[in-house]
C-alpha positions in Angstrom: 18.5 -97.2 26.5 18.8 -95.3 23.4 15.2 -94.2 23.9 15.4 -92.5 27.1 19.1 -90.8 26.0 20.6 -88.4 23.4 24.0 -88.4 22.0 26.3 -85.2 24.0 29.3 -84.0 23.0 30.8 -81.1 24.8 33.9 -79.0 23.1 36.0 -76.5 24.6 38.4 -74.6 23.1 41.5 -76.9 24.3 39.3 -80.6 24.6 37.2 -82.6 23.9 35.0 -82.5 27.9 32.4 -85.2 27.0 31.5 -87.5 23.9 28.4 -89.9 25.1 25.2 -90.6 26.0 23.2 -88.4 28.2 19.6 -88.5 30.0 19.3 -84.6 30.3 21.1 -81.8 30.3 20.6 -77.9 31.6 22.8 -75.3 29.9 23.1 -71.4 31.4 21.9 -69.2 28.3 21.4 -65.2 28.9 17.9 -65.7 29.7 18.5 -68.2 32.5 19.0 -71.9 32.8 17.4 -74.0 29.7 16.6 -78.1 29.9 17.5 -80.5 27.8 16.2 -83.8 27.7 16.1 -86.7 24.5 14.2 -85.5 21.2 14.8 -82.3 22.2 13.4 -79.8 19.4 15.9 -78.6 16.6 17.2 -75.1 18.1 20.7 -73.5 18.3 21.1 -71.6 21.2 23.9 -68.5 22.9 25.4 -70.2 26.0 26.3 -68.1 28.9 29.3 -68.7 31.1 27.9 -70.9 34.2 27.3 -74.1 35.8 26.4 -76.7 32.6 24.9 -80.3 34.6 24.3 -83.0 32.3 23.3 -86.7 34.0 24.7 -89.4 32.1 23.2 -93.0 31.4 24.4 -94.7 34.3 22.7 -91.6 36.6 25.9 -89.7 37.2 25.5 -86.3 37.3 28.3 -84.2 36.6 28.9 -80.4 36.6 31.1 -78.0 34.6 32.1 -74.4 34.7 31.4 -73.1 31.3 32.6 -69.9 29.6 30.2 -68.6 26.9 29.2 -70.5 24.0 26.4 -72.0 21.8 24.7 -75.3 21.7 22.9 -77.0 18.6 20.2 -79.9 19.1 19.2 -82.1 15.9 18.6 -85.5 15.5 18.7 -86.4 19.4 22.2 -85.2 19.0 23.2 -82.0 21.2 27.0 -80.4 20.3 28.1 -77.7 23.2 30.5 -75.4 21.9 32.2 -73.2 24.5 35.7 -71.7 25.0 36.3 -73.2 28.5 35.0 -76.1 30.5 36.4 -76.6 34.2 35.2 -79.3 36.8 36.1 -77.9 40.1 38.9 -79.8 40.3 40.8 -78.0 37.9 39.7 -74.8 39.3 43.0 -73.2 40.9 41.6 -71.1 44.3 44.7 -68.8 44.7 44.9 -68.4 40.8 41.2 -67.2 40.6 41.3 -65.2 43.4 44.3 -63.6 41.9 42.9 -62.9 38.7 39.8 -61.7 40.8 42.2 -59.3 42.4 44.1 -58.0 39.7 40.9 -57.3 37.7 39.1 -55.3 40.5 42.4 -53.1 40.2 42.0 -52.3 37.0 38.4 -51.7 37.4 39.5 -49.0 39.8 42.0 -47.4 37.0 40.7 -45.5 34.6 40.6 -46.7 31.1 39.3 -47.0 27.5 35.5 -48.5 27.4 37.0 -51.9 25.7 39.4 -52.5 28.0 36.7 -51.9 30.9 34.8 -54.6 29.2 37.0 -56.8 28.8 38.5 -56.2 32.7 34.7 -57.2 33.2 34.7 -60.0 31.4 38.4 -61.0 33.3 36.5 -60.3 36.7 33.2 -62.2 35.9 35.7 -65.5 34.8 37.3 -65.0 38.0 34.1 -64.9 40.3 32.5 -67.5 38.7 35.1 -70.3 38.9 35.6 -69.1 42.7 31.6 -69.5 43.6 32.1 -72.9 41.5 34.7 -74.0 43.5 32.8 -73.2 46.5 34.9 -70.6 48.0 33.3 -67.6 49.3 33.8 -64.0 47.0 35.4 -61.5 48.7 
């Protein structure tokens, strides 16, 4: 088994998500969606917020909602470090759509350059945990 698997640990800011064994893994990165699978190269990598899928030993594949991030690979050991992980059950519709809301809002007001970004940033959370969850963006 050890073979055919690589040790994962994903860490978000609040938890520990996942300390195991896993068969593969695909991370969202800037440049698109990257694959992971055992004796993976060395590399460090930027993690952008998205859908992270990893399948674990037992061939259960699970799926998170990631916020931005960076991922190291050495020794058939891969460490995800991001400031959020969700599984759509944790996802809160009304709250996201909310926050989705209230950030369009103050798109719409003018304001200084960093607090456009970061009203961006608020907006882009917002959307991405409501196309997670399956819900259709208004």
């Amino acid at each position: 088994m050890a073979a055919s698997t690589f040790s994962l640990k994903i860490i978000a800011t609040n938890k520990i998500y996942y300390d195991g064994r896993a068969q593969s893994l695909v991370i969202p990165t800037i440049t698109g969606q990257r694959g992971i699978l055992p004796h993976h190269e060395e590399m460090i990598c930027a993690i952008d917020m998205g859908v992270l899928q990893f399948l674990k030993p037992d061939g259960e594949r699970e799926e998170i909602l990631v916020g931005a991030g960076s991922l190291q690979i050495a020794n058939n050991r891969v460490i995800v470090l991001v400031d959020t992980a969700e599984t759509r059950d944790e996802i809160d519709v009304r709250r996201a759509q909310e926050a989705a809301d209230r950030a369009r809002e103050r798109l719409r007001q003018k304001k200084s350059i960093e607090e456009y970004r970061m009203t961006q940033a608020a907006l882009a959370r917002a959307l991405s945990r409501l196309k997670f969850k399956g819900r259709s963006i208004e």
